[in-house]
C-alpha positions as CSV (number, residue, x, y, z in Angstrom):
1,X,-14.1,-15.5,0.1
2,X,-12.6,-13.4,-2.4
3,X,-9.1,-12.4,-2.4
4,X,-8.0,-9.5,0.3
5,X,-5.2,-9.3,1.9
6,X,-5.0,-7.7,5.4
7,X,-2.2,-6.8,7.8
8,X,-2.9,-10.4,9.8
9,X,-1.8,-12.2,6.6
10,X,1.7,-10.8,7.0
11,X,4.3,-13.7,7.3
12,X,7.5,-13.4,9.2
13,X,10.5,-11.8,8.0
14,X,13.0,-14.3,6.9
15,X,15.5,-14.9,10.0
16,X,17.6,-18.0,8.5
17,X,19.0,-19.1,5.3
18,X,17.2,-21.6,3.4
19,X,19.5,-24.0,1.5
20,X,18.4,-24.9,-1.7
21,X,18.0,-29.0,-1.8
22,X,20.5,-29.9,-4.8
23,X,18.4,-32.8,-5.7
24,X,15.6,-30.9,-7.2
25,X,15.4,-29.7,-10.3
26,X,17.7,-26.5,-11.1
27,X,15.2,-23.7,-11.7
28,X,16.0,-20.4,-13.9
29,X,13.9,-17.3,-13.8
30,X,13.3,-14.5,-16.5
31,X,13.0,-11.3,-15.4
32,X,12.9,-9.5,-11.6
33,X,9.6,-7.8,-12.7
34,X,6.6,-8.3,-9.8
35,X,6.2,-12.0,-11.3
36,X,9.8,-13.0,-11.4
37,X,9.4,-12.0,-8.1
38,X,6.8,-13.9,-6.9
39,X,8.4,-16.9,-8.7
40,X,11.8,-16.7,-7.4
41,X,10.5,-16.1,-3.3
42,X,8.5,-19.2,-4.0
43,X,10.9,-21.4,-5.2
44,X,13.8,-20.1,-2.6
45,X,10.9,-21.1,0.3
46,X,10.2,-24.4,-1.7
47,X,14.3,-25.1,-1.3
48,X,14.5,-25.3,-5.1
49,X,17.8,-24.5,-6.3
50,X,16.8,-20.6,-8.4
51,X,18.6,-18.3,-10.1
52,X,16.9,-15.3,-11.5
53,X,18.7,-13.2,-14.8
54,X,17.7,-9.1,-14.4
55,X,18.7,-6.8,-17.3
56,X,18.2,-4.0,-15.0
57,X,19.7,-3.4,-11.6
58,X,17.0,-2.6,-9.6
59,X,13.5,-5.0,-8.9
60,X,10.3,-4.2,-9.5
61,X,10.2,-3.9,-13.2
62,X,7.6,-2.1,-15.2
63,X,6.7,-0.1,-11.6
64,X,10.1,1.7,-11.4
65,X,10.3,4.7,-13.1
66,X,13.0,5.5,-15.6
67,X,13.8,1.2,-14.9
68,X,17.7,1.2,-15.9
69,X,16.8,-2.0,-17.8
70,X,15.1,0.4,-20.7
71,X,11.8,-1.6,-20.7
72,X,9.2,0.2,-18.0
73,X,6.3,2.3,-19.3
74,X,6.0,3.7,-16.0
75,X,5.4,7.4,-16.4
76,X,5.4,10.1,-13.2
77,X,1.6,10.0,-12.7
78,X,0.8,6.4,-13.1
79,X,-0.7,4.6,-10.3
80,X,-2.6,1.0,-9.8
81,X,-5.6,0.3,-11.0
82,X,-5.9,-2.6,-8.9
83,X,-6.8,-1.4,-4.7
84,X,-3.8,-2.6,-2.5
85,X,-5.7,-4.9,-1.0
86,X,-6.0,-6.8,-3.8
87,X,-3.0,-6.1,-5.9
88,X,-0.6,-7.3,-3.0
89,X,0.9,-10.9,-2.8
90,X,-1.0,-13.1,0.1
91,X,2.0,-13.3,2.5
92,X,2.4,-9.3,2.6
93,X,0.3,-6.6,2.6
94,X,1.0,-3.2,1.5
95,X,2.1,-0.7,4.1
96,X,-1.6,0.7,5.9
97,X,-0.7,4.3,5.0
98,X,-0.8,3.8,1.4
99,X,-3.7,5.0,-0.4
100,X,-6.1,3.2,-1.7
101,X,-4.6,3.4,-5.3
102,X,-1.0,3.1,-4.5
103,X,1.6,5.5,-7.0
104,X,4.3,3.8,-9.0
105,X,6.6,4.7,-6.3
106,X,5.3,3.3,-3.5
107,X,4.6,0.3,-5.7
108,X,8.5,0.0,-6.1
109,X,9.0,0.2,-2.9
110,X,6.8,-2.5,-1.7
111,X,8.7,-4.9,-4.1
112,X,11.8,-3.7,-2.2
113,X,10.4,-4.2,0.6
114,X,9.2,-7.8,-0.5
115,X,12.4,-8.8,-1.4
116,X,14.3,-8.0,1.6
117,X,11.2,-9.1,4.2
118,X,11.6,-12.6,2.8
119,X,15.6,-12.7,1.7
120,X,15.8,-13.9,-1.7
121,X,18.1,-11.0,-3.1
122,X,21.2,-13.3,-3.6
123,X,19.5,-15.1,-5.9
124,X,18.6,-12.4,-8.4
125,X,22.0,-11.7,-10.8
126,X,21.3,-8.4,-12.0
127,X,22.3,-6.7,-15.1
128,X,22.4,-9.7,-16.9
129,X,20.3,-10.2,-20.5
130,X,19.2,-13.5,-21.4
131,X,19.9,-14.0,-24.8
132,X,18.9,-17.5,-25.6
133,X,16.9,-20.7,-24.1
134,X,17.6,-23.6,-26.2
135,X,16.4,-27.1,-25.3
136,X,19.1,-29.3,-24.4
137,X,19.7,-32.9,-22.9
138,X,16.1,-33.3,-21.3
139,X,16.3,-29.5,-19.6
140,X,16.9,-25.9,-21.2
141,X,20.8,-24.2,-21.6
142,X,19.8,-20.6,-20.9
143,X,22.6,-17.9,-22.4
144,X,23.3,-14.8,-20.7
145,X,25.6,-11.6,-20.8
146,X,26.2,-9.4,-17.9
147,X,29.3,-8.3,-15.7
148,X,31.2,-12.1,-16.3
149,X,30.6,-11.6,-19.6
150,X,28.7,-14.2,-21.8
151,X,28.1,-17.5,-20.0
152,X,25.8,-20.5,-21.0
153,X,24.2,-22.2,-18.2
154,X,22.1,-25.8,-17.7
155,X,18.4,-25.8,-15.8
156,X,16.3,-28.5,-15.3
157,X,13.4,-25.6,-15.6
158,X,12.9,-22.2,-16.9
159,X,10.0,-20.0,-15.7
160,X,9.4,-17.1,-18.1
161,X,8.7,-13.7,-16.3
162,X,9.6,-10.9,-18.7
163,X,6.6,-9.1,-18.8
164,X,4.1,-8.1,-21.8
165,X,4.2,-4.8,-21.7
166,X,7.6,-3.5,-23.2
167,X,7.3,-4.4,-26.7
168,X,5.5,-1.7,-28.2
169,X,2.6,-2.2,-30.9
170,X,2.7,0.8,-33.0
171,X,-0.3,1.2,-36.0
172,X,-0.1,-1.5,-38.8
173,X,-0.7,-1.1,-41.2
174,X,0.6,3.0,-40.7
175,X,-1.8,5.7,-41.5
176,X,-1.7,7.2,-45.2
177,X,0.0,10.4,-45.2
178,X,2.7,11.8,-43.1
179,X,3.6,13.9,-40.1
180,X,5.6,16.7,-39.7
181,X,5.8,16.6,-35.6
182,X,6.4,14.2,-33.2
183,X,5.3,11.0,-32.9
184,X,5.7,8.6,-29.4
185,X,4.3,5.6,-28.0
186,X,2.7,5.6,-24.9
187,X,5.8,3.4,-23.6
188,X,8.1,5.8,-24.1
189,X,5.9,8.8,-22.9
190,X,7.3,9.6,-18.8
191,X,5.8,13.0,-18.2
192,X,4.0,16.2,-18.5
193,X,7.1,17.7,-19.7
194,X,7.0,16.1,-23.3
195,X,3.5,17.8,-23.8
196,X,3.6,21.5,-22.4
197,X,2.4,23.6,-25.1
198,X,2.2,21.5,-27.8
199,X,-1.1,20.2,-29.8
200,X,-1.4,16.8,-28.7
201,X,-3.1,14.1,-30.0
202,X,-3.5,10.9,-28.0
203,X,-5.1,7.8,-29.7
204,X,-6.1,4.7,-27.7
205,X,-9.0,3.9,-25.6
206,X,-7.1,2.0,-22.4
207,X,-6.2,3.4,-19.3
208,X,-2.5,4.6,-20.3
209,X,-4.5,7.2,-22.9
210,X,-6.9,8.4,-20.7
211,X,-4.3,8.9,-18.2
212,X,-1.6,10.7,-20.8
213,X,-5.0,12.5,-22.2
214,X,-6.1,13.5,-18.9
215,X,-2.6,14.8,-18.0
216,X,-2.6,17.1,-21.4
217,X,-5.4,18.9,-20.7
218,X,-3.6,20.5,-17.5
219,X,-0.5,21.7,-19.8
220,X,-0.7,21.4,-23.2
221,X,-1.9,24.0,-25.6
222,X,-4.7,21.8,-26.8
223,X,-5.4,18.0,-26.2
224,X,-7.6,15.7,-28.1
225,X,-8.4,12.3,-27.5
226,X,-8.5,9.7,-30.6
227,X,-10.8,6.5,-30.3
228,X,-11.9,4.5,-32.7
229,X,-13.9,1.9,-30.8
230,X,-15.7,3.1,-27.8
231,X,-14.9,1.7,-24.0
232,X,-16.8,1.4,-21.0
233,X,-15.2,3.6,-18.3
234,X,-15.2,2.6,-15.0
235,X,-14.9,5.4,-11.9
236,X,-12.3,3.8,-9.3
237,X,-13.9,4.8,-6.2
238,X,-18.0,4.0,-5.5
239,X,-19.4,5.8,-2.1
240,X,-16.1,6.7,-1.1
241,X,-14.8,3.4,-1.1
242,X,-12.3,1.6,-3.7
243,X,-14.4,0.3,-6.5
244,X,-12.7,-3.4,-6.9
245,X,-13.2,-4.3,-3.0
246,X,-17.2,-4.5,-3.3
247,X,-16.8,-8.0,-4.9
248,X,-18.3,-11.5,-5.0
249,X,-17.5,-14.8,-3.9
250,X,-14.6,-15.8,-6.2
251,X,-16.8,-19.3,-7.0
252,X,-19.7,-17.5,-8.7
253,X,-19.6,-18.3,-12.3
254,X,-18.9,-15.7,-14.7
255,X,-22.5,-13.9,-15.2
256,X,-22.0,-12.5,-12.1
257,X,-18.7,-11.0,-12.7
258,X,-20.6,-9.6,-15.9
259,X,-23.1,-8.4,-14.0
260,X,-20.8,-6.8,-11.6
261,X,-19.1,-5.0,-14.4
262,X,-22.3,-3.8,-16.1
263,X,-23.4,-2.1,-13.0
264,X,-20.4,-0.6,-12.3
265,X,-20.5,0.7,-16.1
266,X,-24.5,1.8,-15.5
267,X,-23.3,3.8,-11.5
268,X,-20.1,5.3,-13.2
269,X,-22.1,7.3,-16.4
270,X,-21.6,7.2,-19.7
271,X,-19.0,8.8,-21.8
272,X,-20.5,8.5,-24.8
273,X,-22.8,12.0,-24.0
274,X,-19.2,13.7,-23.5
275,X,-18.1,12.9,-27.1
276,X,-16.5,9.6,-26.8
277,X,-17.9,6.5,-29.1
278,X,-20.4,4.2,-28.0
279,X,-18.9,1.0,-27.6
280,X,-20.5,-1.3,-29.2
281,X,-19.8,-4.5,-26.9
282,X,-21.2,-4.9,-23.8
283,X,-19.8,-4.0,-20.4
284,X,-18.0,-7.2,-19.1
285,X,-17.0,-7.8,-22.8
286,X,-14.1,-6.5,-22.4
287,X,-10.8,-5.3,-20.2
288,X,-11.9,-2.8,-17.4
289,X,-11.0,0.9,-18.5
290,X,-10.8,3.1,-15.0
291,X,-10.1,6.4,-14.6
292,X,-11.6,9.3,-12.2
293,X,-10.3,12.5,-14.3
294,X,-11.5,11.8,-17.8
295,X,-15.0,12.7,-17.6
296,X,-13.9,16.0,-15.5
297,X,-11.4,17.0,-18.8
298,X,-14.0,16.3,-21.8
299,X,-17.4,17.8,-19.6
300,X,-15.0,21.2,-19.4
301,X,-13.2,21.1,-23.1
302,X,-10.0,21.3,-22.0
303,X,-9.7,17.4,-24.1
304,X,-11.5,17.3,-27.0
305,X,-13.0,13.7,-28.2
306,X,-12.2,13.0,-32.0
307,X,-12.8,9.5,-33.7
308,X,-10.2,7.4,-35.1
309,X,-7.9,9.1,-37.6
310,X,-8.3,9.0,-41.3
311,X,-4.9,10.4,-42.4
312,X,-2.2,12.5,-41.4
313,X,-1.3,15.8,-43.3
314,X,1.4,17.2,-42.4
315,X,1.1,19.5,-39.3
316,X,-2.5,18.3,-39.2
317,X,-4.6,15.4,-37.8
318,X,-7.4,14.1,-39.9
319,X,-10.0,12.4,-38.3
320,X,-12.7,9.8,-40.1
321,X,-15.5,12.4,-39.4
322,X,-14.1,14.6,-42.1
323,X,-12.7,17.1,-38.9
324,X,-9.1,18.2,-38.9
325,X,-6.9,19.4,-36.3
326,X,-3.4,21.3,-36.0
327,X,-0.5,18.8,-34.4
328,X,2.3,18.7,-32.7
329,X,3.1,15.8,-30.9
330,X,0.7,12.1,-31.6
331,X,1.1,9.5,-28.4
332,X,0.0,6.3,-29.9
333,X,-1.4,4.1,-26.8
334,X,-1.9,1.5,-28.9
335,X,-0.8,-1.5,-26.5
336,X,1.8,-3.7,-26.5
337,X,2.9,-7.5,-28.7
338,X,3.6,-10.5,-26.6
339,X,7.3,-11.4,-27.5
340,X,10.2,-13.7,-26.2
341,X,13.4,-12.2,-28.1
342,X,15.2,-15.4,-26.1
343,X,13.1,-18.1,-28.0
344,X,12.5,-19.0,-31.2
345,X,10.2,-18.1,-33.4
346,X,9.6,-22.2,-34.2
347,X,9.6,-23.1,-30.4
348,X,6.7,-20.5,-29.5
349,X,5.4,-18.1,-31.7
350,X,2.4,-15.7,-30.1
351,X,2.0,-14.2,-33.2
352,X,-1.4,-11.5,-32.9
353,X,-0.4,-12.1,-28.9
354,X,-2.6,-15.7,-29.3
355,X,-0.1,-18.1,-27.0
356,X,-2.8,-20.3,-25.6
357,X,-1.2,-21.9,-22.4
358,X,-2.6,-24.6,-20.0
359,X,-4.0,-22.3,-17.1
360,X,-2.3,-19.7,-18.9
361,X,1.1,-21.3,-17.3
362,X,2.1,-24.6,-18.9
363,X,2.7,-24.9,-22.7
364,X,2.2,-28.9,-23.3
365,X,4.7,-29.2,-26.1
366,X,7.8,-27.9,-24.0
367,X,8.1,-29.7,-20.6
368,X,10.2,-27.8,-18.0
369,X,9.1,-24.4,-19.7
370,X,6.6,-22.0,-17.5
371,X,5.3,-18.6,-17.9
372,X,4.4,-16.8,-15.0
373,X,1.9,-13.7,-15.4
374,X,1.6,-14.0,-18.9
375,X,-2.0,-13.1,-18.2
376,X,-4.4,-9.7,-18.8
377,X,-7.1,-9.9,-15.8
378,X,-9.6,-8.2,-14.7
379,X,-7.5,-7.7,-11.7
380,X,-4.3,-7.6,-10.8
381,X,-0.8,-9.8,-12.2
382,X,0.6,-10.2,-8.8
383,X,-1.2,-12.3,-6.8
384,X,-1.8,-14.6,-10.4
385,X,1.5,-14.3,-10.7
386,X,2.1,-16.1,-7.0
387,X,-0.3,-18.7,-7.5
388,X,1.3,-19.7,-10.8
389,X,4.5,-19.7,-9.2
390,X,3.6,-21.9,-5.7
391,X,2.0,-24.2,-8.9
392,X,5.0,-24.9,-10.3
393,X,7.1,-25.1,-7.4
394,X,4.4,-28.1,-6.0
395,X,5.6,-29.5,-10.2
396,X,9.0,-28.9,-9.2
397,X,8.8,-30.9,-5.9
398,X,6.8,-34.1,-6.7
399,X,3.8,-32.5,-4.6
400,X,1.9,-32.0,-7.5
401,X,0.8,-34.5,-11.0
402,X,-0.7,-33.1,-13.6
403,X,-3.6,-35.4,-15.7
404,X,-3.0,-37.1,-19.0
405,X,-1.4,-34.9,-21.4
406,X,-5.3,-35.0,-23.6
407,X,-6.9,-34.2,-20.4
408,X,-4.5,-30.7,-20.4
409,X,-5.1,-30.3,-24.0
410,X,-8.7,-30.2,-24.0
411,X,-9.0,-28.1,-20.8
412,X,-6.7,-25.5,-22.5
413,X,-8.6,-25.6,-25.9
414,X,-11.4,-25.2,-24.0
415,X,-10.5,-22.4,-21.5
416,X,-8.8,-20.6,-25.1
417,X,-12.4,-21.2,-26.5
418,X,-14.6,-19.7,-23.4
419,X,-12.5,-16.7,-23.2
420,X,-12.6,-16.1,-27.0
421,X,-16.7,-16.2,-26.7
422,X,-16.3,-13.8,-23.4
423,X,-14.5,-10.8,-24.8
424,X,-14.7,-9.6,-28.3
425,X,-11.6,-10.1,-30.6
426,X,-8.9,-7.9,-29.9
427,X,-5.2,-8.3,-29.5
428,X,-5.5,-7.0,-25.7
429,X,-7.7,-10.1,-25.2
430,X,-6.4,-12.7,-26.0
431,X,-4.7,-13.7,-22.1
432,X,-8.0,-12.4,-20.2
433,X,-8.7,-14.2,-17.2
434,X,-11.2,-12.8,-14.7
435,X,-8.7,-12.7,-11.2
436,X,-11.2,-14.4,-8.2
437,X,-12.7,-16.9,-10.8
438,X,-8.7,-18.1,-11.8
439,X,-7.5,-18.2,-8.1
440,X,-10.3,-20.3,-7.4
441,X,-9.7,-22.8,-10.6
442,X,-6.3,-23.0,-10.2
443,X,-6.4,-23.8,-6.4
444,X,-8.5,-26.7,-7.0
445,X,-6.1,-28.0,-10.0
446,X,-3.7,-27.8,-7.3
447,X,-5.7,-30.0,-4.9
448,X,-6.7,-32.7,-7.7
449,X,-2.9,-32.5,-8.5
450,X,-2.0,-33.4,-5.1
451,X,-4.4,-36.3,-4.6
452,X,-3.0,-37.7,-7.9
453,X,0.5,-37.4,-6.7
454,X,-0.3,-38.9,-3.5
455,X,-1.2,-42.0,-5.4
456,X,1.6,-41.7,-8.1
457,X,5.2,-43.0,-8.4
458,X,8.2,-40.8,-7.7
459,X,9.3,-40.9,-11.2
460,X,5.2,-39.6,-12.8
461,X,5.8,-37.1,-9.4
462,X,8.9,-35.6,-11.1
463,X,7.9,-35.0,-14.7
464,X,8.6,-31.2,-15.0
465,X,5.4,-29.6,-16.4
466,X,4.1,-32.7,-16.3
467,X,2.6,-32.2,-19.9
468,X,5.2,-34.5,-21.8
């Protein structure tokens, strides 16, 4: 069946303490964001001695508004893409009387929530920066500052959770010209406030700009939506009913996710009779764009569509098509660069956000070093995010043996190849997964992994990563 979680999945509250068993491998987490989350629940259940470094001092990351750790995008009308059903973790559902589209704030509360059902709090230090993980002695020394000051500290592993979407990816090379008003990037953008009565001009073709676009056309004095390349826009709800919930067996092979997508694209309507750009990929081709108010704005005029922009002059916008407009304020939702300010540039480099990983989790060169939801699917992080994580706990505990380190080579060359053939070439592309088809693969990774440790010695059980 494909992923759902319902009420019944709910596990119990956490009643006890669970000591961590000081002969497995000391475990550091990045980041208290909903996949350093899932990560450090999963290790606390698994006994594995965890400690989690926050900047912030709150959990929840990207989904708490005005985060104090300065890296959230969240902005007052942002909501999931992803239904509840299928954005929560396995263990716990979201509350019944959230909507079907939960808002950012419920969202941060259900991390809360998380947190405290399953007692892992102690274990998060928070307003503490990682400043450095250096490979030392076999393991990783991880540097910090927070309220002790700056401390080094030694861990047998280090599971990377700091999120991809904080680092923002402004034009480059910049557009000729100059501009007189404001510019912003959609990270930094938080509410309807920064747009009332100015000229804006939004440029991006993802679901933060139709969003930011959609919300302009309520209260600025004119809003126009820059694309360059066309999208496919998907409508969130289909006969009254959350869109992502009429899905298929998460086995099916990938044409039928395709196929899925394309007749989602066909039942939603086009956009392209509304002024937007045709896109010219298929639907399935690439990430999902959603959004139920877009259409609504550009069929009454209140956005107007404009292709990409040739030049800026001034107090004006001018657009490829030889059209000008009068500016304001430009909100470039131009996406994001994957970055680790804590490594260095010669132990990983994702330079144009490429970073292939084994199962997007397992980089064969570092042993001990994971990343958890460094992933863009067609779907939601968090319940990736927890299957990564119960992964590299089973690593952690001599439950799991990974194959021959060729074996994990080729079947990451090959996954990097597949997806580079299933979307077209794009920055935003280059960590897609499709969400059923990955739970599926990785769970039976997990099951090979577990006959071959079953058969193996304790010291092949106890390889971290396994990949070295």
């Amino acid at each position: 069946m494909s992923y759902f979680v319902k009420e019944r999945d709910r596990a119990p509250a956490a009643t006890q303490p669970i000591p961590a068993n000081p002969s497995l491998p000391r475990t550091c987490v990045i980041g208290a964001g909903s996949s350093g989350l899932a990560a450090v629940k999963t290790m606390h259940q698994a006994a594995v001695p965890v400690d989690c470094f926050e900047q912030g001092s709150v959990v929840g990351g990207n989904w708490v508004f005005k985060n104090p750790n300065g890296q959230s995008a969240c902005y007052e009308t942002l909501e999931i893409n992803t239904s509840c059903p299928r954005m929560a973790f396995s263990d716990f559902p979201m509350p019944a009387d959230y909507p079907a589209y939960a808002r950012h704030d419920q969202v941060a509360a259900y991390f809360e929530a998380y947190v405290d059902h399953f007692g892992f709090r102690d274990k998060i230090r928070f307003n503490t920066r990682v400043d450095a993980v250096v490979p030392e002695n076999g393991g990783w020394r991880v540097e910090t500052t927070g309220p002790e000051g700056t401390r080094q500290h030694h861990y047998d592993a280090v599971l990377v959770a700091n999120g991809h979407h904080w680092d923002a990816r402004w034009p480059d090379p910049a557009y000729p010209g100059s501009f007189d008003g404001e510019q912003l990037h959609a990270h930094d953008y938080r509410s309807a406030k920064q747009l009332r009565d100015k000229n804006v001009v939004v440029v991006g073709a993802g679901n933060s700009a139709l969003d930011i676009a959609s919300e302009a056309a309520r209260v600025a004095r004119s809003a126009i939506l820059s694309q360059r390349r066309g999208q496919w826009v998907l409508r969130k709800y289909f006969l009254g009913r959350a869109s992502d919930q009429l899905v298929l067996p998460k086995w099916l092979p990938w044409w039928a996710t395709r196929a899925r997508l394309r007749l989602a694209s066909m039942l939603s309507g086009s956009t392209t009779r509304l002024g937007l750009p045709q896109p010219a990929h298929a639907p399935g081709q690439s990430h999902p764009v959603q959004s139920e108010q877009i259409r609504r704005v550009l069929k009454s005029g209140a956005v107007t569509p404009k292709p990409g922009i040739e030049r800026l002059d001034g107090g004006r916008v001018v657009f490829t098509d030889g059209s000008a407009a009068t500016a304001d304020l430009i909100i470039w939702a131009t996406g994001y660069r994957v970055r680790f300010p804590f490594l260095a540039e010669d132990l990983v480099s994702p330079a144009g956000n490429e970073f292939p990983l084994w199962k997007r989790t397992v980089h064969p060169d570092h042993p001990g070093l994971f990343f958890i939801g460094l992933l863009q699917p067609i779907g939601a992080v968090m319940p990736l995010a927890e299957a990564q994580s119960v992964w590299v706990s089973e690593m952690l505990t001599g439950r799991y043996v990974a194959p021959e380190a060729e074996v994990i080579r080729t079947q990451m060359e090959r996954d990097h190849q597949r997806n580079a053939r299933r979307f077209y070439s794009s920055a935003r592309h280059t960590m897609e997964v499709d969400f059923d088809s990955y739970l599926w693969d990785l769970e039976r990774e997990r099951r090979r992994g577990g006959a071959r440790a079953a058969k193996s010695s304790p010291e092949a059980r106890h390889r971290l990563g396994a990949a070295a």
